[in-house]
C-alpha positions as CSV (number, residue, x, y, z in Angstrom):
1,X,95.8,114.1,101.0
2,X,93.6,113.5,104.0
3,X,91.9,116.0,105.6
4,X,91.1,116.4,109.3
5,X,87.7,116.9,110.3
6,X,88.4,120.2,111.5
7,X,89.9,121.3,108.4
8,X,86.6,119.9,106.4
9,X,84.8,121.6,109.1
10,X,85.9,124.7,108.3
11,X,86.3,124.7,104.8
12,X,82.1,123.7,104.7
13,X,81.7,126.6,106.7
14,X,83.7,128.7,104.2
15,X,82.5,127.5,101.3
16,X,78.7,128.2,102.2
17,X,79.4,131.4,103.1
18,X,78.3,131.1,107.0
19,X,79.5,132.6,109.9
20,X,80.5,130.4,113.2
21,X,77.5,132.2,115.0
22,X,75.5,130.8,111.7
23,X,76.8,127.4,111.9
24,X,76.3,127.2,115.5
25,X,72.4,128.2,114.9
26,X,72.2,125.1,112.6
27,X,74.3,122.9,114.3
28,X,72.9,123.7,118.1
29,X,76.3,123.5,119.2
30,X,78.2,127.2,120.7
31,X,80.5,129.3,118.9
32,X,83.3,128.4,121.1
33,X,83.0,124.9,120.5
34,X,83.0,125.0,116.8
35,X,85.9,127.7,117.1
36,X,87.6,125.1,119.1
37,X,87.1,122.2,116.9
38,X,88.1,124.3,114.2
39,X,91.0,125.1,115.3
40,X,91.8,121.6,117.0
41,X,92.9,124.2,119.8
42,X,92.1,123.3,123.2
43,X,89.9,120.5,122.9
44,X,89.6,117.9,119.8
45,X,85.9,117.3,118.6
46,X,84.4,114.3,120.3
47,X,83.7,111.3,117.4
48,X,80.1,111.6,118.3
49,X,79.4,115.3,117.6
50,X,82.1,114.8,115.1
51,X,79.8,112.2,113.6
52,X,76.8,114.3,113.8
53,X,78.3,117.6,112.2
54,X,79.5,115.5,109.4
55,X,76.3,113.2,108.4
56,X,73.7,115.5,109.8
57,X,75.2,119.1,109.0
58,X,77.6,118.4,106.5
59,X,75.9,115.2,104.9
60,X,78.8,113.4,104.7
61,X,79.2,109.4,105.1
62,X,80.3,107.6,108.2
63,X,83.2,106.7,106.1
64,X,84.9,109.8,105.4
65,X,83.8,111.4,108.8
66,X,85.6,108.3,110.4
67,X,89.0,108.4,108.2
68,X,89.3,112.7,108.7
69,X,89.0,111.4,112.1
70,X,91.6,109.2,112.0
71,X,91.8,108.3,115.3
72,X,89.9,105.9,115.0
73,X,90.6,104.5,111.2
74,X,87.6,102.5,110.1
75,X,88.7,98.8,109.2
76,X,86.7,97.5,106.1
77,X,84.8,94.6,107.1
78,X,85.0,95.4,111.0
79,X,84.0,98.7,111.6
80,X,82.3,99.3,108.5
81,X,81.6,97.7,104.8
82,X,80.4,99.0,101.6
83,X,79.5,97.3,98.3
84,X,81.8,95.6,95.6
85,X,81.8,97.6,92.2
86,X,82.8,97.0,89.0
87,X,87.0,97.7,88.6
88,X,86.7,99.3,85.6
89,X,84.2,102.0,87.3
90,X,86.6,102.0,90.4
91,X,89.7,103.0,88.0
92,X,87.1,105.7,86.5
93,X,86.4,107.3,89.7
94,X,90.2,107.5,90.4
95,X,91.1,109.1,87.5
96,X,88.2,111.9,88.0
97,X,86.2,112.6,91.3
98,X,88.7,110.6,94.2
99,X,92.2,109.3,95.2
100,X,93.6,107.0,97.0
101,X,95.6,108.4,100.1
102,X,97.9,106.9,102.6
103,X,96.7,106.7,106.3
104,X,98.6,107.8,109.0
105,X,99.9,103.8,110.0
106,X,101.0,103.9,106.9
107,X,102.8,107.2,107.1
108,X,104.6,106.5,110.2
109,X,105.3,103.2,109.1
110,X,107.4,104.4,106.2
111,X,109.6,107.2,108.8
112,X,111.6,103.4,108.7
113,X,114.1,103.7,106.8
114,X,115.6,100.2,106.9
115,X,111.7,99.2,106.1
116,X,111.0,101.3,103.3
117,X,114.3,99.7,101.7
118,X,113.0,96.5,102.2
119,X,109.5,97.3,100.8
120,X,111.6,98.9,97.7
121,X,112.9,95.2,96.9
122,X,110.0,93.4,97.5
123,X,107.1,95.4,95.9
124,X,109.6,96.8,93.0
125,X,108.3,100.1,94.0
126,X,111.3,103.2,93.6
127,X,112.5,104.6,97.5
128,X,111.8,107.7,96.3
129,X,108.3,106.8,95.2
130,X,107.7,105.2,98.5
131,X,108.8,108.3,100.2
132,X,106.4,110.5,97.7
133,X,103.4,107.7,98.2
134,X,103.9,108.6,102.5
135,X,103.9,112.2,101.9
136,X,100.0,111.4,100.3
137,X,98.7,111.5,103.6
138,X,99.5,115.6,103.7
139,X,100.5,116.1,100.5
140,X,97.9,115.7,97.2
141,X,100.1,112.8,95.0
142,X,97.6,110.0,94.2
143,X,98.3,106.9,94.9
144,X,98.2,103.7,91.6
145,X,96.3,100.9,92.8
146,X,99.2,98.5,91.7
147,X,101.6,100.4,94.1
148,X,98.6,99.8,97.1
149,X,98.1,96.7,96.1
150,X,101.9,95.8,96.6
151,X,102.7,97.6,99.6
152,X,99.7,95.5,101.0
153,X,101.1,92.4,100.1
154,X,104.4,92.4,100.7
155,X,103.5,94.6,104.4
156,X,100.6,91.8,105.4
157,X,97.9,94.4,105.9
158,X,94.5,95.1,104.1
159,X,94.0,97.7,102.0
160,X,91.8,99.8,104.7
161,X,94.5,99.7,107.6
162,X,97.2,101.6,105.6
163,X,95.3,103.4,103.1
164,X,92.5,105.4,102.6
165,X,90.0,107.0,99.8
166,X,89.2,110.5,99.3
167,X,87.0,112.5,97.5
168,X,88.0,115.3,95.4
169,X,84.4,117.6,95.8
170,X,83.8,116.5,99.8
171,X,80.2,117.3,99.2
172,X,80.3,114.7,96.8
173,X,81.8,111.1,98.8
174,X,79.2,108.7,98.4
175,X,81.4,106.5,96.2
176,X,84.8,106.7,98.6
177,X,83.4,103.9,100.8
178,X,82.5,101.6,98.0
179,X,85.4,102.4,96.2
180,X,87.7,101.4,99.5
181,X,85.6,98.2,99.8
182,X,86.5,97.2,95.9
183,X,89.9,97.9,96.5
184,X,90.1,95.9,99.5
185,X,88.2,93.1,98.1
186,X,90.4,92.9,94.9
187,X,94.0,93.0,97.0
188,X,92.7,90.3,98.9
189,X,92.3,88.3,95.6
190,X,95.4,89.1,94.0
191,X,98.8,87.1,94.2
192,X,102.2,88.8,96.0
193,X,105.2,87.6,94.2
194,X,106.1,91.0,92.8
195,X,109.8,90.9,92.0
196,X,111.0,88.2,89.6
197,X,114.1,86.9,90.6
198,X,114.1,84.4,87.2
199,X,115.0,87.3,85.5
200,X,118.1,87.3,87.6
201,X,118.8,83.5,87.1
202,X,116.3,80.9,86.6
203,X,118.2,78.4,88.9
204,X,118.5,80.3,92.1
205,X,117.3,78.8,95.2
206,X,115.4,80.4,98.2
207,X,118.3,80.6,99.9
208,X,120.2,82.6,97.5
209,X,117.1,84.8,96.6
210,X,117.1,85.8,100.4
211,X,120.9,86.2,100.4
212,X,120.8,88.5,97.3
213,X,117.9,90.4,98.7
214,X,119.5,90.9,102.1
215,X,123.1,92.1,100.2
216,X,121.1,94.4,98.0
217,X,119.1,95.6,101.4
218,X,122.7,96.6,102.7
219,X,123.9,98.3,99.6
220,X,120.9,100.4,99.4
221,X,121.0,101.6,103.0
222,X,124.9,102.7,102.6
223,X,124.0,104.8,99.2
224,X,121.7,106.3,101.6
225,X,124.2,107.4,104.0
């Protein structure tokens, strides 16, 4: 699930056991602005202070400050880069301190129908598990790096634009960038024929492939109906 920076904002302030008027003392910002921004009431945090409050108040990094944001989602390799680390250590982290969390292109991308059906066929991937991988960015369902990996693929986007990684403990992010990196970097590298029509019949052409996957496309919106 990914948080909105006035949800972490509050939820620091809770968790430390500080009143606004206290967090306003440290932060040199007034008590109705942070009630605002808590809130996301009548006026949403500008990045900059949101920025500040995070790394400076918070000590979070620019990368999950930026992605709670999520206005302005932070393209690996554009806006921001962190370091290649070891897959292994990258599945580790998953299964213990982060997840991996769909982004809010991603979410409204999938309130298609017709192309969530279509990314069914080509990535393998259930509807219904397609539905539940959306529902991430509110909901807290992790994510597989195989299913990312194909919805990337068969989509055309990198792993940063529809997806995003969060940290369990938000105290504790200083992996989620490098983790987002690795995961970009090994997507990139990684082949996107995920459906093996040879299993069908070895002798099918391209033509009939994209016939089949069109008929099967129509079948699967009608049981929908």
């Amino acid at each position: 699930m990914l948080k909105r920076i006035h949800d972490i904002i509050l939820d620091y302030r809770e968790a430390h056991g500080m009143s606004r008027r206290e967090l306003a003392a440290k932060s040199k910002y007034s008590e109705k602005s942070l009630q605002n921004y808590e809130r996301a009431a009548d006026v949403w945090i500008p990045l900059e202070k949101a920025l500040y409050l995070g790394k400076k108040i918070m000590g979070l990094s620019d990368y999950t400050i930026l992605l709670s944001y999520y206005v302005n989602t932070p393209i690996i390799g554009v806006d921001i880069t962190g370091t290649v680390i070891p897959l292994e250590e990258v599945r580790n982290l998953l299964s213990s301190s982060y997840s991996i969390t769909a982004l809010a292109s991603l979410h409204h991308a999938f309130e298609d129908n017709e192309l969530k059906i279509q990314v069914s066929i080509d990535t393998g991937i259930n509807y219904q598990r397609l539905e539940d991988i959306r529902q991430t960015f509110y909901k807290d369902r992790p994510v597989e790096i195989e299913e990312a990996l194909r919805i990337c693929k068969v989509l055309g986007k990198k792993f940063s634009e529809l997806f995003g990684v969060v940290p369990e403990d938000y105290a504790n992010d200083e992996k989620a960038l490098d983790i987002a990196t690795t995961l970009q970097d090994y997507i990139e590298k990684q082949d996107s024929n995920f459906v093996n029509w040879e299993k069908v019949d070895s002798n099918l052409s391209k033509r009939e492939v994209d016939y089949l996957r069109e008929m099967l496309a129509v079948f699967r919106k009608l049981n929908l109906k």
